[in-house]
ChimeraX commands (.cxc) that place a marker at each C-alpha (Angstrom):
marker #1 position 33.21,-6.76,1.51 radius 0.5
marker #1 position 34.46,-5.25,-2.06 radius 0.5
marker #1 position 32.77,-1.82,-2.80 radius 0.5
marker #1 position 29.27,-2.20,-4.67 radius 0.5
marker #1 position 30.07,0.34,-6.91 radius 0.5
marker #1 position 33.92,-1.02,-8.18 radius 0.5
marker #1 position 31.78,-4.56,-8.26 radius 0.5
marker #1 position 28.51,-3.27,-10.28 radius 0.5
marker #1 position 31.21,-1.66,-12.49 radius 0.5
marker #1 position 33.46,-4.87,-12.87 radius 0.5
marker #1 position 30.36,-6.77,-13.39 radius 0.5
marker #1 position 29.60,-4.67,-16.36 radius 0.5
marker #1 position 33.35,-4.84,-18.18 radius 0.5
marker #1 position 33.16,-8.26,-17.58 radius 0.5
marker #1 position 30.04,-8.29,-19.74 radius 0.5
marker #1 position 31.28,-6.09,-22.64 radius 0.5
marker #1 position 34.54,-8.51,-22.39 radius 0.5
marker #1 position 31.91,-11.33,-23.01 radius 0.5
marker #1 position 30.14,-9.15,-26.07 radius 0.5
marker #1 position 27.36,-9.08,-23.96 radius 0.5
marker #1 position 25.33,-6.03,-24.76 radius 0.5
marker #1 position 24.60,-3.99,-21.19 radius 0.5
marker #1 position 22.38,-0.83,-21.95 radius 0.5
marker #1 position 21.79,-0.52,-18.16 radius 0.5
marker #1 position 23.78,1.95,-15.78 radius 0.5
marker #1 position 26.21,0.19,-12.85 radius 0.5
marker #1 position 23.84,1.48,-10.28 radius 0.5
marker #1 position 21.29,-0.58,-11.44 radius 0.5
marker #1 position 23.70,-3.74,-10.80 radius 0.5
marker #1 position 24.03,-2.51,-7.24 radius 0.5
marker #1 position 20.43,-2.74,-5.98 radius 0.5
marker #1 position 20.58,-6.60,-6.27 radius 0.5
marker #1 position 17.71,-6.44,-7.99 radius 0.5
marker #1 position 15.29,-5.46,-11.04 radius 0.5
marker #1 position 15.16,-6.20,-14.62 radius 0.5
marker #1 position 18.90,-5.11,-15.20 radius 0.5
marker #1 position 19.93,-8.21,-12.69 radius 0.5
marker #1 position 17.66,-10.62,-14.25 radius 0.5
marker #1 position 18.72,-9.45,-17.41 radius 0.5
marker #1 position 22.48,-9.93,-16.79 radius 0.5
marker #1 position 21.87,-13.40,-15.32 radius 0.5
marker #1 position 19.93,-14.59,-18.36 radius 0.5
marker #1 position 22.21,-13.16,-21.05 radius 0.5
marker #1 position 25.38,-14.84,-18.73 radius 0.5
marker #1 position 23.47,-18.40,-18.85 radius 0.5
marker #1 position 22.23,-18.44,-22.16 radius 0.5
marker #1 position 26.10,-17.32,-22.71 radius 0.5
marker #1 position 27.17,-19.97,-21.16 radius 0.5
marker #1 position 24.58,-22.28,-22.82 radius 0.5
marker #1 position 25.65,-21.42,-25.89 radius 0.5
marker #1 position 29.25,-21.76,-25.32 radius 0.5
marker #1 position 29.12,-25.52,-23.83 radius 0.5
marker #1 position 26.96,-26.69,-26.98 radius 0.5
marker #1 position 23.88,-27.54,-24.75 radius 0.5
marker #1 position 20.34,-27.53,-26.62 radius 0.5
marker #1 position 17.70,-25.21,-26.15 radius 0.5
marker #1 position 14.94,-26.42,-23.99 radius 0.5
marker #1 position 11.28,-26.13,-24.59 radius 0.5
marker #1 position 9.37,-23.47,-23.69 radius 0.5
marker #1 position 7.64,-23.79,-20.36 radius 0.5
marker #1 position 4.23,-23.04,-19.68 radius 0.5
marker #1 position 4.08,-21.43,-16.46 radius 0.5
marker #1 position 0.24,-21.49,-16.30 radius 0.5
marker #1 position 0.41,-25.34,-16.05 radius 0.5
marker #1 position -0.29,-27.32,-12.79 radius 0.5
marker #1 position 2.41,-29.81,-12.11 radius 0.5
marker #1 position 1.12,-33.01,-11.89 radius 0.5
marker #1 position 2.26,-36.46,-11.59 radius 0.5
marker #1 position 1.08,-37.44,-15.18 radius 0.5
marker #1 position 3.53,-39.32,-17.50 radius 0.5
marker #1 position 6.24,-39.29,-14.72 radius 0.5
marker #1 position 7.66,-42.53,-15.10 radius 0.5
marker #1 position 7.87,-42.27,-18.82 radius 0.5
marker #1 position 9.76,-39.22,-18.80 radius 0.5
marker #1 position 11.93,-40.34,-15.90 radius 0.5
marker #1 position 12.84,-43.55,-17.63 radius 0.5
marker #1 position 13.28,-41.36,-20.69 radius 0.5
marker #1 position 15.89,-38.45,-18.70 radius 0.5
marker #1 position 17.89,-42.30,-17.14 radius 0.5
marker #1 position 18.40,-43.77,-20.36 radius 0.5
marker #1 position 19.69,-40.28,-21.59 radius 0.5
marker #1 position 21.88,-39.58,-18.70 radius 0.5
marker #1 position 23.35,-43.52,-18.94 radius 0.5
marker #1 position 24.28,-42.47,-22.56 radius 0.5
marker #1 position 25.82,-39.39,-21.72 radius 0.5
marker #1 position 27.80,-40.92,-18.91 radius 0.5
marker #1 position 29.08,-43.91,-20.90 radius 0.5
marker #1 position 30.01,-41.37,-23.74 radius 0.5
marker #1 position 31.91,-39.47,-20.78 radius 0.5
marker #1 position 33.52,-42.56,-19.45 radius 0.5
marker #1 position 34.46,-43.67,-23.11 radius 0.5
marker #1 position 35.99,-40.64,-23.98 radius 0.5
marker #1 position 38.01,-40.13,-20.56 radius 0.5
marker #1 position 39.43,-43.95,-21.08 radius 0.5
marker #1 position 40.68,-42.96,-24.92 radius 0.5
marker #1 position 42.49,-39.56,-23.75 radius 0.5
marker #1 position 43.16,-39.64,-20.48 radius 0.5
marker #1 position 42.11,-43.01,-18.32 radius 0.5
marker #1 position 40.99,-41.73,-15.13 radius 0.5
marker #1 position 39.47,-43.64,-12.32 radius 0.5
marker #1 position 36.01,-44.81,-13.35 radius 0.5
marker #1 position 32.67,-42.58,-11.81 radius 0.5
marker #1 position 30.87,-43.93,-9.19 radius 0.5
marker #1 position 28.17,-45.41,-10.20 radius 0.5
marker #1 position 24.47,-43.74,-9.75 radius 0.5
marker #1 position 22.80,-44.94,-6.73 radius 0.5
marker #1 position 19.14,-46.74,-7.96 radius 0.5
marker #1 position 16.04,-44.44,-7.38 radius 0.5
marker #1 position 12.97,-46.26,-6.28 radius 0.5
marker #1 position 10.08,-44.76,-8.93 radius 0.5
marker #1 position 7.34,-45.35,-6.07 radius 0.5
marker #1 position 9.03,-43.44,-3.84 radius 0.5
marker #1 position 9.80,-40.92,-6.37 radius 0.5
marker #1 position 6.56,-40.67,-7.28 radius 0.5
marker #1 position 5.19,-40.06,-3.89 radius 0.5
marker #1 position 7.69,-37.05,-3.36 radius 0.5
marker #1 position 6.71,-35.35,-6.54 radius 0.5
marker #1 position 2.86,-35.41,-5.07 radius 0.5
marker #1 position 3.81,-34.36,-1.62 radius 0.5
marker #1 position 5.97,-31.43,-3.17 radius 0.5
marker #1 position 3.65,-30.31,-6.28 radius 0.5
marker #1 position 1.22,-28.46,-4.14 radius 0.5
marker #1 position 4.21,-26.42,-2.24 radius 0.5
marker #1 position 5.60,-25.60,-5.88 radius 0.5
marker #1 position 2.48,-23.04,-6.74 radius 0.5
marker #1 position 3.03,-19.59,-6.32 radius 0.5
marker #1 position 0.62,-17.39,-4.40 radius 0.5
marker #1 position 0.57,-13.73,-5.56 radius 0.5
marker #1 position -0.22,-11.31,-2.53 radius 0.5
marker #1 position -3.01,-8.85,-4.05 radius 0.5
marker #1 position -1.20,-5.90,-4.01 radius 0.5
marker #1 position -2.81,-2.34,-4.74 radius 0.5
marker #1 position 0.60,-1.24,-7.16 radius 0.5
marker #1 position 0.67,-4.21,-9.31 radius 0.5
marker #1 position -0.66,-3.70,-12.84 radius 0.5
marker #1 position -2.62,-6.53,-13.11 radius 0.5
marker #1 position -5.25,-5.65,-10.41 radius 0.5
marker #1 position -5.09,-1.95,-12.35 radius 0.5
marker #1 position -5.97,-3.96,-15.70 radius 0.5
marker #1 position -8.70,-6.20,-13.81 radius 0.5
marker #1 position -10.10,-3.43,-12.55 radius 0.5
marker #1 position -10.33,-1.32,-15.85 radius 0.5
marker #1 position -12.08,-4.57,-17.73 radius 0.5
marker #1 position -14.88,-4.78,-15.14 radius 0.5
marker #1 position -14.91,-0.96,-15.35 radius 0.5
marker #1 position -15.04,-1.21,-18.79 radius 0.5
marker #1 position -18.08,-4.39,-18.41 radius 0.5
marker #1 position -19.83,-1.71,-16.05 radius 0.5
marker #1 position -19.47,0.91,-18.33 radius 0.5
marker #1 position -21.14,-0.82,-21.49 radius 0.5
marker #1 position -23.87,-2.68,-19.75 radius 0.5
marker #1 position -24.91,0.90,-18.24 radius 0.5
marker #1 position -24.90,2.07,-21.98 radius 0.5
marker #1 position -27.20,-0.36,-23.11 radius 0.5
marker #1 position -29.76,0.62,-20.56 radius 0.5
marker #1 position -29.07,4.62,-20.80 radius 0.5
marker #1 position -29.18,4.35,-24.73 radius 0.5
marker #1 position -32.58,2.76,-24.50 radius 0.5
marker #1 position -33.93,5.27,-21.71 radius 0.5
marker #1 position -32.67,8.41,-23.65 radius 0.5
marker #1 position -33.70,7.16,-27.34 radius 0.5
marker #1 position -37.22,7.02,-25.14 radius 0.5
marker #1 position -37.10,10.62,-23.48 radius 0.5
marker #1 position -36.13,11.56,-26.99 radius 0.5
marker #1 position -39.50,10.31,-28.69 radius 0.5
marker #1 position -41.12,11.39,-26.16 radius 0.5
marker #1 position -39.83,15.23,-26.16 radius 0.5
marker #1 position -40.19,15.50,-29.67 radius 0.5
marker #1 position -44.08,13.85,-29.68 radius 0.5
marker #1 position -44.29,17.09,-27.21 radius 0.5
marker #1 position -43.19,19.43,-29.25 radius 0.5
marker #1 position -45.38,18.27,-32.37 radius 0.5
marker #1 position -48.30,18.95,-30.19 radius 0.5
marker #1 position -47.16,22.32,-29.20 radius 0.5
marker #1 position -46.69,23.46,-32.46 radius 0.5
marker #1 position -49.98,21.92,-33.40 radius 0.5
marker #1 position -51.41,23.79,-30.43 radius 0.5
marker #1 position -50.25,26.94,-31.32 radius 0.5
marker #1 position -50.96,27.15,-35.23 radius 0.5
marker #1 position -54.68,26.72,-34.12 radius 0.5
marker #1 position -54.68,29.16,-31.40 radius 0.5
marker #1 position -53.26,31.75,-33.89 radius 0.5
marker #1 position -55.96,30.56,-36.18 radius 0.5
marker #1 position -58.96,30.89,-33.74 radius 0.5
marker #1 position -57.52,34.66,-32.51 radius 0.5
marker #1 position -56.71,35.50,-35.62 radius 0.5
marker #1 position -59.38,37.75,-36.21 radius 0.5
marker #1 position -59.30,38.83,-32.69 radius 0.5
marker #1 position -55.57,39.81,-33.18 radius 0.5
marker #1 position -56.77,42.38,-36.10 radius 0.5
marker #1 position -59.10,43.86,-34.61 radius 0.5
marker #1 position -56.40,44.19,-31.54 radius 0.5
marker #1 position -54.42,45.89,-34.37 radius 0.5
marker #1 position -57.19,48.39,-35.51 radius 0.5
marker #1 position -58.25,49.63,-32.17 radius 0.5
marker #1 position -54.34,50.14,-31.11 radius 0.5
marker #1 position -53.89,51.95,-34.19 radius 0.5
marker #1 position -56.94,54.07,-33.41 radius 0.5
marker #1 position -55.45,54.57,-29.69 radius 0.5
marker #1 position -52.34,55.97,-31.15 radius 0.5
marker #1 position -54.47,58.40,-33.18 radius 0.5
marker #1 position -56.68,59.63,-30.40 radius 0.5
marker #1 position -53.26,59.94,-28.16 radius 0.5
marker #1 position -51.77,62.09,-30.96 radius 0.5
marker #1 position -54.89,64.40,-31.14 radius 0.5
marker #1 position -55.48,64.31,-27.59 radius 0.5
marker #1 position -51.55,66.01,-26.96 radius 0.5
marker #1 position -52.68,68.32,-29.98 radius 0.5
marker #1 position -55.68,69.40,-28.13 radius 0.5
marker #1 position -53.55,69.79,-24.80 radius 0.5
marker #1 position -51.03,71.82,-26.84 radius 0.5
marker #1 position -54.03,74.22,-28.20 radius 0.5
marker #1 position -55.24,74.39,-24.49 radius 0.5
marker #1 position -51.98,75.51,-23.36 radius 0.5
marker #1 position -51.54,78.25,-25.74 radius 0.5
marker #1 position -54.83,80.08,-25.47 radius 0.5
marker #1 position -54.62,79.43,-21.70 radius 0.5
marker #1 position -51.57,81.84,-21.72 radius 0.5
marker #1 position -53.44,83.67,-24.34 radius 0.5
marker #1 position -55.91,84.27,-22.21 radius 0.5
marker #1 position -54.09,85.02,-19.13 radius 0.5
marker #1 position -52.07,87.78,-20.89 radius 0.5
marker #1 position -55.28,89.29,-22.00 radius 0.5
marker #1 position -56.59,89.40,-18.61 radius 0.5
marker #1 position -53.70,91.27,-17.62 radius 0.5
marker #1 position -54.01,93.88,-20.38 radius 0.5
marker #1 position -57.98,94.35,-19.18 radius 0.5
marker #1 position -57.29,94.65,-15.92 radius 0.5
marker #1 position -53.96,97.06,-16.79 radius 0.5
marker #1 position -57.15,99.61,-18.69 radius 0.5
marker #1 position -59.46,99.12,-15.88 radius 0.5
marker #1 position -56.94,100.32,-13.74 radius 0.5
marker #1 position -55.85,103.23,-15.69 radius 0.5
marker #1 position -59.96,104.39,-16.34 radius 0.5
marker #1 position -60.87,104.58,-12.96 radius 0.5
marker #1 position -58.68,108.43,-11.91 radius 0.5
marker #1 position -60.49,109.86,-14.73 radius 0.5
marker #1 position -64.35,108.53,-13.58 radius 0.5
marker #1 position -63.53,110.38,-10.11 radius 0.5
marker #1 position -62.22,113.29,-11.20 radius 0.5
marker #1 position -64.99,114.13,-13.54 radius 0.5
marker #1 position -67.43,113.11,-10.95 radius 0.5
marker #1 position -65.83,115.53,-8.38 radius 0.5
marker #1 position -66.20,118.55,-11.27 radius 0.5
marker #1 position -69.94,117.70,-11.96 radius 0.5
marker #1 position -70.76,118.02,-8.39 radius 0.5
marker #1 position -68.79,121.06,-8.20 radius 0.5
marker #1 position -70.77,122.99,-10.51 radius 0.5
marker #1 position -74.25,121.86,-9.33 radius 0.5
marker #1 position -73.26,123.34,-6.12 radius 0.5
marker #1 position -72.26,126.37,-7.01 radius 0.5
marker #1 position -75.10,126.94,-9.47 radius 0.5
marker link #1:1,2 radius 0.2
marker link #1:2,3 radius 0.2
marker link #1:3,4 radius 0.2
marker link #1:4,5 radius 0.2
marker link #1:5,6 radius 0.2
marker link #1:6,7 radius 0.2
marker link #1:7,8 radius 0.2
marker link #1:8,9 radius 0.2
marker link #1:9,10 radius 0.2
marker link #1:10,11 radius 0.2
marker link #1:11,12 radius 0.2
marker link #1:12,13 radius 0.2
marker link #1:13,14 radius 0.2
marker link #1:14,15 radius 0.2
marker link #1:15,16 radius 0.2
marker link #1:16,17 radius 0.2
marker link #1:17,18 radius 0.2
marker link #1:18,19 radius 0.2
marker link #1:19,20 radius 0.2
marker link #1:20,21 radius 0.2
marker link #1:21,22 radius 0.2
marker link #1:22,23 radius 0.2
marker link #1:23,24 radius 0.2
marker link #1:24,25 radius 0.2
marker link #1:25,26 radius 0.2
marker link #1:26,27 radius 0.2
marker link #1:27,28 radius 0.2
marker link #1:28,29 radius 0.2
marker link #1:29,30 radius 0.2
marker link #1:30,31 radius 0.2
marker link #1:31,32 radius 0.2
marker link #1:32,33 radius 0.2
marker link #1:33,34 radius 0.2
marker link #1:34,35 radius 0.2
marker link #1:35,36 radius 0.2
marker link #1:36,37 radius 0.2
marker link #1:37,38 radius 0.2
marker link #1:38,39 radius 0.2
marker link #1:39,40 radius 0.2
marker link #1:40,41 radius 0.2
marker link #1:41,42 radius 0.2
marker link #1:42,43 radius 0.2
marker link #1:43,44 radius 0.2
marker link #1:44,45 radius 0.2
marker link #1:45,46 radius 0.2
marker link #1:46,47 radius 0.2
marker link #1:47,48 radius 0.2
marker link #1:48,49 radius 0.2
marker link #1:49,50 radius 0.2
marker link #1:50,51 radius 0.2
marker link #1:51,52 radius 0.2
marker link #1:52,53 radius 0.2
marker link #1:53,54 radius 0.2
marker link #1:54,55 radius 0.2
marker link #1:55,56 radius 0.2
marker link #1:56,57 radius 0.2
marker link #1:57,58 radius 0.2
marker link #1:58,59 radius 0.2
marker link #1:59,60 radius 0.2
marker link #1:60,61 radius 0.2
marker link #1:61,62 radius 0.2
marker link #1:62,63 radius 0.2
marker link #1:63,64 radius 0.2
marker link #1:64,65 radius 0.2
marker link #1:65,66 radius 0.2
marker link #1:66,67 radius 0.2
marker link #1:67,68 radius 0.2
marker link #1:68,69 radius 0.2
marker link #1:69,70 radius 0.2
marker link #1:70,71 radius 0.2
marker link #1:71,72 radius 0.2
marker link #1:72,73 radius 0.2
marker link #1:73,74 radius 0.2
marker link #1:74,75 radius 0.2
marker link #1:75,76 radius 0.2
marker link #1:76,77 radius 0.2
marker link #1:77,78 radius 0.2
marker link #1:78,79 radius 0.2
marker link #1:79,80 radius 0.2
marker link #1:80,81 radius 0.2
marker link #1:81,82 radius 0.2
marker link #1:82,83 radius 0.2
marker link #1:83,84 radius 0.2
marker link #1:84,85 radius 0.2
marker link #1:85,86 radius 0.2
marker link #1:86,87 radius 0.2
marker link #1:87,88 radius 0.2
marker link #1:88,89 radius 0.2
marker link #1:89,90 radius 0.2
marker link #1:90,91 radius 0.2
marker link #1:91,92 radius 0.2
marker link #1:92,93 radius 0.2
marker link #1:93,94 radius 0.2
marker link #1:94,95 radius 0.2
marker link #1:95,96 radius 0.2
marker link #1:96,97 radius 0.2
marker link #1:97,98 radius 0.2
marker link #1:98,99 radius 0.2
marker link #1:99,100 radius 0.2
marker link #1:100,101 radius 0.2
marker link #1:101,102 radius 0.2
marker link #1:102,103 radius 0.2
marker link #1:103,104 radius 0.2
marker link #1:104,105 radius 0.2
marker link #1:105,106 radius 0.2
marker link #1:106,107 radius 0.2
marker link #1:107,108 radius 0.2
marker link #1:108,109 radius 0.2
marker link #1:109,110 radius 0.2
marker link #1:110,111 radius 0.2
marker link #1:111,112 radius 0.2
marker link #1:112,113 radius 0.2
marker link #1:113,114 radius 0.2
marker link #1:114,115 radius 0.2
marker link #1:115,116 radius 0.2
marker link #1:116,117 radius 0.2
marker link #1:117,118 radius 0.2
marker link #1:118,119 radius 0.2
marker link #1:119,120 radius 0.2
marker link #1:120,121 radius 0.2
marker link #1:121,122 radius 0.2
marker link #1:122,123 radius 0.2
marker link #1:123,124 radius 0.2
marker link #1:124,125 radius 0.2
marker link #1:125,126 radius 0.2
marker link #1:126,127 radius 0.2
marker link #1:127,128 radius 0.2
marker link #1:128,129 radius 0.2
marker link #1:129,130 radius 0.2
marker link #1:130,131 radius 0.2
marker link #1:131,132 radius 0.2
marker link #1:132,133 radius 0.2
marker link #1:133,134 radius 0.2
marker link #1:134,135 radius 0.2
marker link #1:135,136 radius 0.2
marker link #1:136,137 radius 0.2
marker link #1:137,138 radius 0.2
marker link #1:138,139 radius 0.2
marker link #1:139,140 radius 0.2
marker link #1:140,141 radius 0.2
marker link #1:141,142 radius 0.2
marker link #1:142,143 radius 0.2
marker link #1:143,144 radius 0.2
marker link #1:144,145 radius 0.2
marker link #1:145,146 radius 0.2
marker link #1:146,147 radius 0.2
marker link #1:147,148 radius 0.2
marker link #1:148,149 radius 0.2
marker link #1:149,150 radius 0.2
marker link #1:150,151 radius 0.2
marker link #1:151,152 radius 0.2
marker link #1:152,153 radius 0.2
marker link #1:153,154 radius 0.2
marker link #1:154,155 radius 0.2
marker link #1:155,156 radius 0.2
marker link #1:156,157 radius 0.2
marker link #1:157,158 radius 0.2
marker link #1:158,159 radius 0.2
marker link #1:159,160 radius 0.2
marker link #1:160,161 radius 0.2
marker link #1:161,162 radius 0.2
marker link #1:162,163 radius 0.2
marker link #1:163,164 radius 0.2
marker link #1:164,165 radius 0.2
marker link #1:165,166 radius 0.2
marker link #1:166,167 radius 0.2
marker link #1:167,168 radius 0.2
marker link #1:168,169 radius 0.2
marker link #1:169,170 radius 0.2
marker link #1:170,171 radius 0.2
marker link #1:171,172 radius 0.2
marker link #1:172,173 radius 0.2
marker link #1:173,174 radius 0.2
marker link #1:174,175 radius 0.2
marker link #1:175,176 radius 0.2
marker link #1:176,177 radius 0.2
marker link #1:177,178 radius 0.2
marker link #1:178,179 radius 0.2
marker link #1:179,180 radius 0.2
marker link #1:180,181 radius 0.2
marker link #1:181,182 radius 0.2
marker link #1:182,183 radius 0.2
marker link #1:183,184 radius 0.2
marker link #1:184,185 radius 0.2
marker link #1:185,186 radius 0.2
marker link #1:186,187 radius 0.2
marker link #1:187,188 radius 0.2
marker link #1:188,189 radius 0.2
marker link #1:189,190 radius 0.2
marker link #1:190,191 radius 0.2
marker link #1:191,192 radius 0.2
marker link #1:192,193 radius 0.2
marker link #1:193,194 radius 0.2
marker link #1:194,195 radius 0.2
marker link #1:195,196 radius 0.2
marker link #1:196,197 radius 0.2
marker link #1:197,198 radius 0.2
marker link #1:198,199 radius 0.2
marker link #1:199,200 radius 0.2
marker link #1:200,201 radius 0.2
marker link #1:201,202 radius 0.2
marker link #1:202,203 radius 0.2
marker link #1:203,204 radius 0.2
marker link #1:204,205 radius 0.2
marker link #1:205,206 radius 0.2
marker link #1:206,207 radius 0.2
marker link #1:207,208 radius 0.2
marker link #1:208,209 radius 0.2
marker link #1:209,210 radius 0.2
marker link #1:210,211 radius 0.2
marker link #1:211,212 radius 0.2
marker link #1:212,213 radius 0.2
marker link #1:213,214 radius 0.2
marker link #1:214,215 radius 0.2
marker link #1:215,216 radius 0.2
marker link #1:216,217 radius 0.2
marker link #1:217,218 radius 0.2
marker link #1:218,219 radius 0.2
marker link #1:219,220 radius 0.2
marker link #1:220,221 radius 0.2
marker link #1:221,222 radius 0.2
marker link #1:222,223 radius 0.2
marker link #1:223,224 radius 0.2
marker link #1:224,225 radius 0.2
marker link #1:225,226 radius 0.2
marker link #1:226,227 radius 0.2
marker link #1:227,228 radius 0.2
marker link #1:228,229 radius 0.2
marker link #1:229,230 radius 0.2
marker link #1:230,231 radius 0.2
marker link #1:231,232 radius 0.2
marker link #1:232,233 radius 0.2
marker link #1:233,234 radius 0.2
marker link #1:234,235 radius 0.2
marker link #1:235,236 radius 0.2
marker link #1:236,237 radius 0.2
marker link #1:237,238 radius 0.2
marker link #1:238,239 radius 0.2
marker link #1:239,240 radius 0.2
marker link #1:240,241 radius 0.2
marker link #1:241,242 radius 0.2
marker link #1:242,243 radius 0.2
marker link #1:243,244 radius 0.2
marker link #1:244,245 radius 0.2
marker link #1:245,246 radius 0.2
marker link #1:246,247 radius 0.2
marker link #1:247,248 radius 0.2
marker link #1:248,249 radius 0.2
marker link #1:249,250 radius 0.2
marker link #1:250,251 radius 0.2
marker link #1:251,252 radius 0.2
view
């Protein structure tokens, strides 16, 4: 077997050779397949389409079941176009270059045909495999996300607007509750005032007092000491004098 890579890279000369635009890399050629194979295969057919003068077909719709509808029309339709082309064939081969003449087309039996074309129909539709990594299942899944998503909106929009009345209704009576509590107590809460006021005054006067206590508490402690300093200092003198008194009535 050639190399893949020489091939991939022949593959792609060839193309540019054919003014074939190729904005894939060589590598992608070797895999054997992927968009840059299908890519080359369609841009060599419709090359090739275009270079033998055939028409474009019709688009087909791959959704479509294939049926047996309108069969014999169109195959009566494709003979008579094929005849044509072969007799326009056959005439022109005869005026340039006489050839032997084509065998001729072997007749097709339409019943027959018909019969195949219903056994083979139902083998012709393609069964995709559900597989987690293809997009489709991704996009599925997003739209009945995206179902799940607004039908829980509906309900949760309703549900909240609801706790929403509700919460402010709730706080319209507790404001309402408290403007006539403060109303009732208002009076109360002055005379709260007054007597706190009258508190702080007695508490001032009261450490006043205690201050005043203090000081002629060490007043009078200091004077105690001085008393009891001349009481002590008196007392030598009483005895001695004593002691001379009795002296002299004894010797008188």
């Amino acid at each position: 077997f050639d190399d893949p890579n020489a091939s991939a890279a022949n593959i792609v000369n060839e193309l540019k050779k054919l003014d074939i635009p190729f904005e894939y890399g060589p590598h992608k050629l070797k895999q054997g397949y992927g968009e840059a194979v299908i890519y080359t295969l369609q841009a060599i057919v419709d090359k090739v389409m275009s270079t033998s003068g055939y028409p474009e077909e019709a688009e087909v719709n791959t959704d479509a079941e294939v049926t047996t509808d309108n069969i014999e029309e169109n195959f009566h339709h494709d003979e008579e176009e094929e005849e044509a082309y072969v007799e326009g064939v056959r005439s022109r081969e005869k005026s340039d270059n006489p050839k032997p003449a084509l065998p001729a087309r072997p007749k097709i039996d339409q019943a027959e045909w018909k019969l195949e074309v219903e056994r083979v129909a139902p083998m012709l539709r393609v069964q995709i495999s559900n597989d987690n990594k293809d997009w489709r299942i991704h996009l599925e899944q997003m739209k009945i996300n995206h179902s799940t998503i607004d039908t829980s909106l509906v309900q949760s929009k309703s549900q909240l607007e609801k706790l929403h009345s509700e919460i402010e209704k709730t706080l319209e009576k507790i404001s309402s509750r408290e403007k006539y509590i403060n109303t009732q107590f208002e009076s109360t809460i002055d005379e709260q005032r007054v007597l706190q006021d009258q508190i702080s005054e007695l508490r001032q006067k009261y450490n006043v007092s205690n201050s005043n206590v203090g000081e002629l508490s060490n007043e009078l402690g200091r004077v105690s000491e001085e008393l009891d300093a001349v009481k002590a200092s008196e007392n030598p003198k009483n005895t001695l004098a004593k002691y001379i008194n009795c002296k002299a009535d004894s010797n008188g």
